[in-house]
N, CA, C and O atoms as a GROMACS GRO file, in nm:
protein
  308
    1UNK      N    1   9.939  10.171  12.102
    1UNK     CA    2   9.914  10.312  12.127
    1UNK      C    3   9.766  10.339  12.105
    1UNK      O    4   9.705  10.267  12.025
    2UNK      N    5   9.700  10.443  12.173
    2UNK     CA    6   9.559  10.459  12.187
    2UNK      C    7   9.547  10.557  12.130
    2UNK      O    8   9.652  10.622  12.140
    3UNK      N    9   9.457  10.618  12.059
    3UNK     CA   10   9.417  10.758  11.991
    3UNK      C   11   9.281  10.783  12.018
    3UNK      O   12   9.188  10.703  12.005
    4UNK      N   13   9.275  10.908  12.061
    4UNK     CA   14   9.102  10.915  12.047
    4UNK      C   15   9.076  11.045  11.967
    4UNK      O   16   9.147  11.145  11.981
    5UNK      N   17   8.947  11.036  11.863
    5UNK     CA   18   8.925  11.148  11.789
    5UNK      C   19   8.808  11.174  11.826
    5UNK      O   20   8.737  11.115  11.908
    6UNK      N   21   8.784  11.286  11.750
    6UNK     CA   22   8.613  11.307  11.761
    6UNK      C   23   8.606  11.307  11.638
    6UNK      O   24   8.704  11.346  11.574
    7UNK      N   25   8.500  11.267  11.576
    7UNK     CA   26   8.464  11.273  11.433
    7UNK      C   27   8.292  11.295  11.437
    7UNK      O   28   8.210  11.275  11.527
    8UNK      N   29   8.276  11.344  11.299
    8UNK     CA   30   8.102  11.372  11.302
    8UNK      C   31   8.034  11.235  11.319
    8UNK      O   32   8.105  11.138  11.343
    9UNK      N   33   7.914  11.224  11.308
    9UNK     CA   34   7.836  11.157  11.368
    9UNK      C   35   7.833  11.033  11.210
    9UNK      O   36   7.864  10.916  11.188
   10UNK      N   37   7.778  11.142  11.139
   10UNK     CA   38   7.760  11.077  10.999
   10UNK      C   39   7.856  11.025  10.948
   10UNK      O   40   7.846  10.934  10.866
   11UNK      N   41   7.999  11.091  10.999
   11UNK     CA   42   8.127  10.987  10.927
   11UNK      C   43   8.111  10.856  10.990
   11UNK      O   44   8.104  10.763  10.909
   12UNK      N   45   8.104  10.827  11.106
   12UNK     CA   46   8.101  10.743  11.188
   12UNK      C   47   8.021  10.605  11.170
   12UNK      O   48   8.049  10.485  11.175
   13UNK      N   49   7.894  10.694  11.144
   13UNK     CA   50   7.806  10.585  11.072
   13UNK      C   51   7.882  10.493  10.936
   13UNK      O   52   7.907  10.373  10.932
   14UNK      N   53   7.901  10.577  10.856
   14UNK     CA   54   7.991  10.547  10.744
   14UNK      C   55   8.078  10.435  10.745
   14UNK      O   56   8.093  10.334  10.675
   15UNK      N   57   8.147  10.498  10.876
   15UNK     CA   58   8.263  10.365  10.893
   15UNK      C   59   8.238  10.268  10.971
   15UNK      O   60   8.315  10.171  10.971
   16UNK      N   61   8.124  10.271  11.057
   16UNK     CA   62   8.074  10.181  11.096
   16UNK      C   63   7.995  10.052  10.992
   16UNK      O   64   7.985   9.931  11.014
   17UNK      N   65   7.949  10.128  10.880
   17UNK     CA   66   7.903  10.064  10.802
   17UNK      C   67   8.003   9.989  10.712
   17UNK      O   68   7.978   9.871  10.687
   18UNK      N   69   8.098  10.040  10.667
   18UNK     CA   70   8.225  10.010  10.648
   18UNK      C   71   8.275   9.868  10.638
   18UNK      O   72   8.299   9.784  10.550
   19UNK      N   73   8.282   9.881  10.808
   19UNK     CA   74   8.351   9.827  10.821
   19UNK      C   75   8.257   9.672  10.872
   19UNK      O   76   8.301   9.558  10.857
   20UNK      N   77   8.139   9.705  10.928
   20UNK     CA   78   8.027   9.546  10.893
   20UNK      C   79   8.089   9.519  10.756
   20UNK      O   80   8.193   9.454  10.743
   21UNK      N   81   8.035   9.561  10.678
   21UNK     CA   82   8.052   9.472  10.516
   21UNK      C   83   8.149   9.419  10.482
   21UNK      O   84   8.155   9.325  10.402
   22UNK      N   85   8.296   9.502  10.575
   22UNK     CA   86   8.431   9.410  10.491
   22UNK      C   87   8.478   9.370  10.650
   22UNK      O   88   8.585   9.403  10.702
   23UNK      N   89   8.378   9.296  10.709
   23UNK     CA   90   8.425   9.183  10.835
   23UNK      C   91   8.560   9.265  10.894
   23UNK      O   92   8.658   9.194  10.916
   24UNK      N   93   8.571   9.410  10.922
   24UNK     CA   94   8.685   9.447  11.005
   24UNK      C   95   8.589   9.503  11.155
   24UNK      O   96   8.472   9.538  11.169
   25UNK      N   97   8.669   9.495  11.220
   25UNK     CA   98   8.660   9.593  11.313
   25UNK      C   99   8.672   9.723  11.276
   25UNK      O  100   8.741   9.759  11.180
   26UNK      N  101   8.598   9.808  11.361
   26UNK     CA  102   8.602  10.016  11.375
   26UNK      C  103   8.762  10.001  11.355
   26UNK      O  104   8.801  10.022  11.240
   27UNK      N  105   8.856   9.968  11.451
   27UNK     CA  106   8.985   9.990  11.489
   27UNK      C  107   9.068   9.942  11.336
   27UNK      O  108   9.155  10.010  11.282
   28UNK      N  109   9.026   9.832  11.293
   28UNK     CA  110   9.107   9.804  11.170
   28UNK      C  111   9.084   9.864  11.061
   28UNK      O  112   9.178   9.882  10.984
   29UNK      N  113   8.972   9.902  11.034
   29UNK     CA  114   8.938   9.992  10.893
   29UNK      C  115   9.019  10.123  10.964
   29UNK      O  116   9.126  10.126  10.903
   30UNK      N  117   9.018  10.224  11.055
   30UNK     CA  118   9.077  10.338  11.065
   30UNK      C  119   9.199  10.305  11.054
   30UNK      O  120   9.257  10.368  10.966
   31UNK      N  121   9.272  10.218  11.117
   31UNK     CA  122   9.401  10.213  11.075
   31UNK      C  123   9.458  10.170  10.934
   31UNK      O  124   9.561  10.218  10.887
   32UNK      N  125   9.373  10.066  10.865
   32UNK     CA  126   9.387  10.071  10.718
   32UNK      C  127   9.352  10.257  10.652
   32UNK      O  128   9.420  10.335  10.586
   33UNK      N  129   9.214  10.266  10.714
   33UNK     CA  130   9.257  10.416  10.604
   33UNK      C  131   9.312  10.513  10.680
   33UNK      O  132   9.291  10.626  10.635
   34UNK      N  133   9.379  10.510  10.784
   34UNK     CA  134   9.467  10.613  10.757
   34UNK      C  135   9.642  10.589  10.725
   34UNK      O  136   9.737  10.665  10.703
   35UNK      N  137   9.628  10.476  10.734
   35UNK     CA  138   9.786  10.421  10.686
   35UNK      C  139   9.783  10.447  10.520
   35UNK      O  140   9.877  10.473  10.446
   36UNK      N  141   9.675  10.434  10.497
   36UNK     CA  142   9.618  10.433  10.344
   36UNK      C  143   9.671  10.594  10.287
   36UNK      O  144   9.728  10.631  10.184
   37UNK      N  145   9.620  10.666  10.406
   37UNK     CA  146   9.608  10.826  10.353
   37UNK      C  147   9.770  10.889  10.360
   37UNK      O  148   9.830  10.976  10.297
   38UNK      N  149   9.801  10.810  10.455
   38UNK     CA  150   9.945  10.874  10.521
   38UNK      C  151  10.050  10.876  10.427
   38UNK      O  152  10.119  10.972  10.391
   39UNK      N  153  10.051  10.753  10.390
   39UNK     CA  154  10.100  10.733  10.219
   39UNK      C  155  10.093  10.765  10.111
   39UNK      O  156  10.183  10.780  10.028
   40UNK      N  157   9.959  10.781  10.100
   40UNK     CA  158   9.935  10.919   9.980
   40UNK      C  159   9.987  11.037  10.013
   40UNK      O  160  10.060  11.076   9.922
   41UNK      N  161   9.981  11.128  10.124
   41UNK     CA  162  10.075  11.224  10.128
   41UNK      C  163  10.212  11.198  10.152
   41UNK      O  164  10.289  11.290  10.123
   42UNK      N  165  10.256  11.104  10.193
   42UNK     CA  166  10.422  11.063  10.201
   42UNK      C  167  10.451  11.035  10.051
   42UNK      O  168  10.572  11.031  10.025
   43UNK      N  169  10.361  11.014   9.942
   43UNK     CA  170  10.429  10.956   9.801
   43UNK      C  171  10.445  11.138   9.755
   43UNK      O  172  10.549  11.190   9.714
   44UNK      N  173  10.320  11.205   9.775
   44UNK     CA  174  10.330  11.363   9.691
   44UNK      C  175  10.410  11.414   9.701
   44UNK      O  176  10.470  11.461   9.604
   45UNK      N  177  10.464  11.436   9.872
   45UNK     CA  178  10.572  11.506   9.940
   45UNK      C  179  10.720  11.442   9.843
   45UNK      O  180  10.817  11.516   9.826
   46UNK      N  181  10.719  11.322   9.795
   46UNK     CA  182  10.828  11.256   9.747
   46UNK      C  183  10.848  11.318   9.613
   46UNK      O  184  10.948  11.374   9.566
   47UNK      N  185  10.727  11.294   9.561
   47UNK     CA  186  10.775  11.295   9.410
   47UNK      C  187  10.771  11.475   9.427
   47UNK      O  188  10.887  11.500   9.396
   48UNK      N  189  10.734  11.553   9.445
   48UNK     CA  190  10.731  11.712   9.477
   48UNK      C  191  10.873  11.744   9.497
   48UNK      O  192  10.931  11.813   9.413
   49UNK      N  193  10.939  11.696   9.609
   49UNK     CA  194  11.101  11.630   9.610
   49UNK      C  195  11.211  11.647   9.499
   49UNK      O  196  11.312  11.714   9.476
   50UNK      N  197  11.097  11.505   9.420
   50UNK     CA  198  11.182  11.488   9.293
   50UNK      C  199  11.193  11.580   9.209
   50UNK      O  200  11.301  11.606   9.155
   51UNK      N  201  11.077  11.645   9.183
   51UNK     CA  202  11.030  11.732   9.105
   51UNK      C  203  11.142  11.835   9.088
   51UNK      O  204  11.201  11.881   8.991
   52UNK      N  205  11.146  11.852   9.214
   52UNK     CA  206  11.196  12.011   9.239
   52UNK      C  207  11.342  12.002   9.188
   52UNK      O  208  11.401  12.106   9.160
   53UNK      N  209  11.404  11.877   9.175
   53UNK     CA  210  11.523  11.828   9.116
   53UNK      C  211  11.591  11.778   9.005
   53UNK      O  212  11.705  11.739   8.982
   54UNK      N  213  11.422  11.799   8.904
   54UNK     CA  214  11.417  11.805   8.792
   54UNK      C  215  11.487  11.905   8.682
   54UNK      O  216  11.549  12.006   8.715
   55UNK      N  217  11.471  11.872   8.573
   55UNK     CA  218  11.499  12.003   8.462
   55UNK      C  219  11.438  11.932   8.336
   55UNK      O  220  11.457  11.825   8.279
   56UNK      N  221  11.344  12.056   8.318
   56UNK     CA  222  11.256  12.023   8.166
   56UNK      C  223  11.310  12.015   8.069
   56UNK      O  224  11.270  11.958   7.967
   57UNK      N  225  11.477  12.107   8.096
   57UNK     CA  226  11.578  12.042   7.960
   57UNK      C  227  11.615  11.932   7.914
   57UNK      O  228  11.612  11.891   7.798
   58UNK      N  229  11.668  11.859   8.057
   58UNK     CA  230  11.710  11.730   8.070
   58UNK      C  231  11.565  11.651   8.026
   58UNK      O  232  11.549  11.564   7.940
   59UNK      N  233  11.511  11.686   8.075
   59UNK     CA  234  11.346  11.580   7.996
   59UNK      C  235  11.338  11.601   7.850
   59UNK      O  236  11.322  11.502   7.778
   60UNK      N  237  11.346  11.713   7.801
   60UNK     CA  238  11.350  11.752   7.643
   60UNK      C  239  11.456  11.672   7.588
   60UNK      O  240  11.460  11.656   7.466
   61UNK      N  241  11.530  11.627   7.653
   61UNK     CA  242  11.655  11.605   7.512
   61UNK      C  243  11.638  11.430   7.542
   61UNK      O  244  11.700  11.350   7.472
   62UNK      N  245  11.561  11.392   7.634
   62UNK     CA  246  11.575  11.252   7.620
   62UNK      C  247  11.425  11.224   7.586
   62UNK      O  248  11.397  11.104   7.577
   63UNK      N  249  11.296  11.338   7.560
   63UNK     CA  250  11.173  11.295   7.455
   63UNK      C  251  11.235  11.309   7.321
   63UNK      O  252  11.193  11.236   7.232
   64UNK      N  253  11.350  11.412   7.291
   64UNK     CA  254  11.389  11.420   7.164
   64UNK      C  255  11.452  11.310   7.096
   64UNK      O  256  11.451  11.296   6.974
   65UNK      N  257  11.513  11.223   7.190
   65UNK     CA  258  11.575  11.091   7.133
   65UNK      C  259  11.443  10.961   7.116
   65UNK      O  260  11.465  10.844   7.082
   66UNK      N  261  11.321  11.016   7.145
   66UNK     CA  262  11.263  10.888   7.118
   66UNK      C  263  11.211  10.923   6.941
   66UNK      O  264  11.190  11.033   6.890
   67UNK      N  265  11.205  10.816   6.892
   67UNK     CA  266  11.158  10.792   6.735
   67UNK      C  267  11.008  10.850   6.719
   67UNK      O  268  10.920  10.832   6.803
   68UNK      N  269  10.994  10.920   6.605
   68UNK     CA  270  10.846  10.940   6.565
   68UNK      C  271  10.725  10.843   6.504
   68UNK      O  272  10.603  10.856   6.496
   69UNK      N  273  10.843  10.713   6.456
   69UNK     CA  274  10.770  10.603   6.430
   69UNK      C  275  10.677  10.555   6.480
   69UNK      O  276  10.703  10.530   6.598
   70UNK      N  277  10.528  10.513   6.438
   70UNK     CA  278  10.446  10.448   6.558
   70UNK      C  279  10.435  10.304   6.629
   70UNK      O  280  10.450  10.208   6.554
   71UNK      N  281  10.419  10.286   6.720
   71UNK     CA  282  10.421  10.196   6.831
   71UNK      C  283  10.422  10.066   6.753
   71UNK      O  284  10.339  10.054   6.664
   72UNK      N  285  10.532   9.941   6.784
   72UNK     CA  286  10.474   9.819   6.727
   72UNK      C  287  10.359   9.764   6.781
   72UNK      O  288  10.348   9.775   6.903
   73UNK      N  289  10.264   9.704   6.717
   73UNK     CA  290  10.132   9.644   6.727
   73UNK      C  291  10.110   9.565   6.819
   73UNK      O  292   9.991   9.542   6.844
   74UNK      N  293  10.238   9.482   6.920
   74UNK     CA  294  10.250   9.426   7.016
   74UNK      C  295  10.223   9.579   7.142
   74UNK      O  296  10.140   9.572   7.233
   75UNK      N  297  10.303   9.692   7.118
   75UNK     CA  298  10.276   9.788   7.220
   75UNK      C  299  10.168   9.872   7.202
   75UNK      O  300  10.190   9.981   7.255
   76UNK      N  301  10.069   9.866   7.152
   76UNK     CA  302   9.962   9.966   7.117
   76UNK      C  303   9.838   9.949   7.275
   76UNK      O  304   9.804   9.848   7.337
   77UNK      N  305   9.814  10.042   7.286
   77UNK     CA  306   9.698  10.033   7.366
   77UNK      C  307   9.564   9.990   7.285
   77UNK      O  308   9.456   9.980   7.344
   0.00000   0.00000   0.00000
């Protein structure tokens, strides 16, 4: 499938530059970033989803079951 956009001049450069440095073609970097982007809004739309199917009660009563004890020394950041 073919797409044609117009984009500014200066983006262009950008991705032209782009895409010299990481040995792609124009055509393969746009389709990496926008497969890239498409997914980032397909994950928000998801978890927004989830969200909405949530309950802060149900979250409260299962932070309330975790221990106040601190982290064993194997789990510490």
């Amino acid at each position: 499938m073919k797409l044609n956009a117009q984009i500014p001049d200066a983006l262009y450069q950008q991705l032209e530059t782009l895409a010299n440095k990481q040995s792609l073609s124009i055509d393969q970097l746009v389709t990496i970033a926008l497969s890239a982007q498409i997914s980032a809004w397909m994950t928000k739309d998801y978890i927004e989803e989830k969200a909405k199917k949530g309950s802060w009660e149900k979250f409260q009563k299962v932070l309330d079951k975790v221990s106040d004890r601190p982290p064993e020394e194997y789990d510490k950041l």
